[in-house]
C-alpha positions, 0 to 999 in steps of 0.5 A: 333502508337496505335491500332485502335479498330476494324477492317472490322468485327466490322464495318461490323457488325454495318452497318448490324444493321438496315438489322437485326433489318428489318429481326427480325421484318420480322420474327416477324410479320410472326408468328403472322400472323400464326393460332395455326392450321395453316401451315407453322410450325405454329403447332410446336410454343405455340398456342397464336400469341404473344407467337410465335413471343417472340419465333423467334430469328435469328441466333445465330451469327446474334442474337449476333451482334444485342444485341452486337449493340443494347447494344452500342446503349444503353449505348450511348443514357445514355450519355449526349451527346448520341442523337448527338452521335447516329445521327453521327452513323446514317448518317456514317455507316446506312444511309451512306450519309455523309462521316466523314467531311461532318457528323462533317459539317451536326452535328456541331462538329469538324472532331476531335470530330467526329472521336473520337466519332465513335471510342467511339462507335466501342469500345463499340460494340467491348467490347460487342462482346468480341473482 
């Protein structure tokens, strides 16, 4: 029986790919809404609005995961097929409407193809966390 590359962490960590891009943009769009005189920790952040939003990360776990998904996602569009492949990851685990066959039925791809593409794609966001 051969090893499935990844576990309920991996998974976890692409289903939680849009709530972080959402929290980063969140967090963002907050400091650039700050005056350099203004509160909220304004005053502690370089004075420009585009320079205190360059400066707001996540955490660094949360930060990991999001460049590790962002690069899968990344090195998947290069693919030629990378669209198809994107949208199969779309409807499983972000959107989670469709369930593996309905994905294949909805995409046009056999169950197999669909099953072998999602593992493609949590190989590469495993590789990318160094798992």
């Amino acid at each position: 029986m051969s090893r499935q590359p990844y576990d309920g962490y991996v998974l976890n960590v692409v289903r939680l790919y849009p709530r972080l891009v959402e929290q980063l943009e969140e967090k963002r769009a907050a400091a650039m809404s700050l005056t350099a005189a203004g509160g909220a920790g304004g005053a502690s952040l370089p004075g420009k609005p585009t320079e205190r939003a360059a400066l707001v990360t996540l955490g660094e776990q949360e930060q990991r995961w999001l460049e590790a998904v962002a690069g899968a996602i990344r090195d998947t569009k290069a693919l030629s097929d990378g669209a198809e492949r994107l949208r199969l990851i779309d409807l499983l685990f972000w959107r989670r409407t469709h369930t593996m066959q309905g994905a294949a039925l909805k995409l046009h791809i056999s169950y197999r193809t669909a099953r072998r593409r999602r593992w493609d794609f949590l190989r590469l966001v495993e590789e990318k966390l160094n798992l």
